[in-house]
C-alpha positions in Angstrom: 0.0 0.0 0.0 1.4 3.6 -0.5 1.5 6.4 1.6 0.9 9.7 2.0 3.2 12.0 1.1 2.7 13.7 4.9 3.0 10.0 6.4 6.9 9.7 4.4 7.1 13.2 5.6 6.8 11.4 9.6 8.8 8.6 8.7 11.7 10.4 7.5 12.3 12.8 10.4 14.0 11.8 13.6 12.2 13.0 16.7 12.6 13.4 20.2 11.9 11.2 22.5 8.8 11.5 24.7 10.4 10.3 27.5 13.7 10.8 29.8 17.2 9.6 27.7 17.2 6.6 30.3 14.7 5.1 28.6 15.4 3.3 25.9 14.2 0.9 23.3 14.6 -2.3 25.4 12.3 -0.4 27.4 9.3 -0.9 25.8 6.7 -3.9 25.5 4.0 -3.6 22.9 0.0 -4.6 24.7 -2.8 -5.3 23.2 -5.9 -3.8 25.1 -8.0 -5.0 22.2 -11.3 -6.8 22.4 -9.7 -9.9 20.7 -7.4 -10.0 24.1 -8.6 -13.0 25.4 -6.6 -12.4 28.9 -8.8 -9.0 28.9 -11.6 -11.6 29.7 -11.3 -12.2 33.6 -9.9 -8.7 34.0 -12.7 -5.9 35.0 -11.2 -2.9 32.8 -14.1 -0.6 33.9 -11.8 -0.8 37.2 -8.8 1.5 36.5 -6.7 -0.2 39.3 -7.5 -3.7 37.9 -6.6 -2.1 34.5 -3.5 -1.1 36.1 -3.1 -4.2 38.0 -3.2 -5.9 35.0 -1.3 -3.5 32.7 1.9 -3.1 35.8 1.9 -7.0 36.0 2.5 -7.6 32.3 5.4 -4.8 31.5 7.3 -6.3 35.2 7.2 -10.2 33.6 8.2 -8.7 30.2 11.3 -6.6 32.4 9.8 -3.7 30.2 9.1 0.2 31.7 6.5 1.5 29.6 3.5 -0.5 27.4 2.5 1.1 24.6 0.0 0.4 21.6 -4.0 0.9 20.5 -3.8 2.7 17.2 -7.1 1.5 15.3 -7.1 -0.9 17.8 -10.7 -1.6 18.9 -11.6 -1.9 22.5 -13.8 -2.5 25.4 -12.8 -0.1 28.0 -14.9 2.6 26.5 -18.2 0.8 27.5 -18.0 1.6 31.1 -18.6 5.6 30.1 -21.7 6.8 28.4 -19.4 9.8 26.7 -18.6 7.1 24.5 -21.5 4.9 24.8 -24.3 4.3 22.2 -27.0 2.1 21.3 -26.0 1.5 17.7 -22.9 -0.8 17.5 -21.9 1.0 14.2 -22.2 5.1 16.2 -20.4 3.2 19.6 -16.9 4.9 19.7 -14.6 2.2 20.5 -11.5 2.4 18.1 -8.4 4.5 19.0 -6.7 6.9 17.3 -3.7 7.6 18.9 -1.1 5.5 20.5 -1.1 5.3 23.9 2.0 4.7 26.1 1.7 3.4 30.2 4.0 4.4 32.5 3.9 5.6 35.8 2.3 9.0 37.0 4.3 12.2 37.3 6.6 11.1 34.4 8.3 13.7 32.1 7.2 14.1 29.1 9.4 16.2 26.1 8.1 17.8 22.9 8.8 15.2 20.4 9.3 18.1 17.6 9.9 22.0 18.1 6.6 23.8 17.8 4.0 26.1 19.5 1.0 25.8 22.5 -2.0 25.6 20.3 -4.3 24.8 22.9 -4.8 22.9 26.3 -7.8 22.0 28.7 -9.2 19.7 31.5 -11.7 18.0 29.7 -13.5 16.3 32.6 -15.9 13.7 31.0 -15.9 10.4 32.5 -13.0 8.5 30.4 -11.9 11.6 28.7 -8.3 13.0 28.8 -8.4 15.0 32.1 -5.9 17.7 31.1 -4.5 18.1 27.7 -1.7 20.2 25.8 -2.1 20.2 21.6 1.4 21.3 19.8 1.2 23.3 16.2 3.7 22.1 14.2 5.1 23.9 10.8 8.3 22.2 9.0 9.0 21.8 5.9 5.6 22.5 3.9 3.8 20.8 6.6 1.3 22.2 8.8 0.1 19.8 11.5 -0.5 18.9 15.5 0.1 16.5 18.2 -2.0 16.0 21.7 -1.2 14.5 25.0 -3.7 13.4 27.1 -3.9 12.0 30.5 -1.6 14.8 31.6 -1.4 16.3 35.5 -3.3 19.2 36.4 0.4 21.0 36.7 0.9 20.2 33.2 -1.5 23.3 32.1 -1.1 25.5 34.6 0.5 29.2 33.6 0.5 27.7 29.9 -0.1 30.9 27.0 -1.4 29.9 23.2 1.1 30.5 21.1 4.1 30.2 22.8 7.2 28.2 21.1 8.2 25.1 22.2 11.9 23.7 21.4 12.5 19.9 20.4 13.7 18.0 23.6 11.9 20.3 26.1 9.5 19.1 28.4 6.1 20.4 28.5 4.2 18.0 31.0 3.9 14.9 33.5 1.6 12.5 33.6 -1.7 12.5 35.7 -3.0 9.9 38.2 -6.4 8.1 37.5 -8.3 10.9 39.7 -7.9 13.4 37.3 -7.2 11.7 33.9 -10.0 10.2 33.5 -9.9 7.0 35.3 -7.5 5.5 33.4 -4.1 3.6 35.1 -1.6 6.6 34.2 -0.3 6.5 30.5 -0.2 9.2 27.7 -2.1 9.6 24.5 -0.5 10.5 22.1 -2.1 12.0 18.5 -1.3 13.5 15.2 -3.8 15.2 13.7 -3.4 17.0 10.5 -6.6 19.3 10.9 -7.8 20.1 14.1 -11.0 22.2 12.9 -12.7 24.2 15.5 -11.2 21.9 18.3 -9.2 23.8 21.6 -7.8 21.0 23.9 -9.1 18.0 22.7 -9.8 16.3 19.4 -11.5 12.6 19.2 -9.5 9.9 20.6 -11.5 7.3 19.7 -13.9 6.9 16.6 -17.0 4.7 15.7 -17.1 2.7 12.3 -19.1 5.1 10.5 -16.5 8.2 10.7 -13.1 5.6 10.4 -12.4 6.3 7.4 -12.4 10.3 8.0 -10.0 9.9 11.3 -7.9 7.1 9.7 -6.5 9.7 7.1 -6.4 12.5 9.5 -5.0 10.7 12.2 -1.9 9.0 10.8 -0.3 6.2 12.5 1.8 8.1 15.8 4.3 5.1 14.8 5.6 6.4 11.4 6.9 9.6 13.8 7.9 7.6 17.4 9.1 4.8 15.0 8.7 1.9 18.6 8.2 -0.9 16.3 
């Protein structure tokens, strides 16, 4: 299949790491929070500490420091909250968009790619992102932007729109599951190449019916962090 010519554009820049320089590659352990998990089954993920429970437990017998994975990846968890929620199985939002990333709370987190605050924002829904930065990014002829979710409530404190960010600088920590939504601590992490009329939050997650839109506007966060 070919790609975009925004996707090679990803692909063939080197970014920053998200995380500290002592992490490295051996770090990470891909996980599949997918309903096709079959060890999901006698795990109750509307709990956010058996989630964790569960998600901790995995990364310590696989020696690994942060878990990451879930783009397009079609879940369960989402069922617990009625902000995603609906009767019609093809309007229920249950497929991810970005790539999420577990690791402990209070963790650094670095701007993968220089750029600007576009926006940030506590959005509060049950299972939402609790607070949230979005980067603007321009280089080369590329105009685009990247969200992390799940962050601490000191992550958007004394933040101004517009104001540059370097590549390599941190811009947040990560949140604990009583204000990022009730998730066991991790980051989402998005591109988006058109944000519309959005200000601290875009869709995470997407139904069947609007896939197609979200799949092209939402490239893989892979062809950038390039884990696997």
């Amino acid at each position: 299949m070919s790609i975009s010519a925004f996707e090679a554009f990803l692909k063939s820049i080197k970014p920053h790491s998200l995380f500290d320089s002592n992490i490295t590659s051996h770090d990470f352990i891909a996980l599949d929070l997918s309903i096709h998990n079959t060890e999901l089954e006698a795990i109750n993920v509307s709990s956010s500490d058996d989630l964790e429970q569960f998600i901790w437990s995995y990364m310590k017998s696989n020696n690994a420091k942060i878990a990451y994975g879930g783009y397009l990846e079609k879940r369960g968890i989402y069922q617990r909250s009625n902000y995603f929620n609906q009767t019609n199985s093809d309007t229920e939002r249950n497929i991810h968009l970005g790539l999420d990333l577990w690791i402990e709370a209070g963790t650094p987190i670095f701007a993968p790619l220089p750029g600007t605050i576009h926006s940030f924002k506590n959005n509060t829904n049950y299972g939402d992102y609790g607070p949230t930065i979005v980067l603007k990014h321009h280089i080369e002829e590329f105009e685009f932007y990247t969200l992390y979710g799940h962050l601490s409530l000191e992550s958007i404190e004394d933040l101004e729109v517009g104001v540059e960010v370097n590549q390599g600088e941190q811009i947040a920590t990560l949140g604990t599951a009583e204000i990022n939504g009730d998730y066991p601590p991790h980051l989402h992490f998005q591109i988006i190449k058109d944000i519309q009329d959005f200000r601290g939050d875009y869709p995470g997650v997407s139904n069947q019916l609007d896939l197609a839109f979200y799949k092209d506007n939402c490239p893989d966060p892979n062809l950038l962090l390039k884990l696997y």
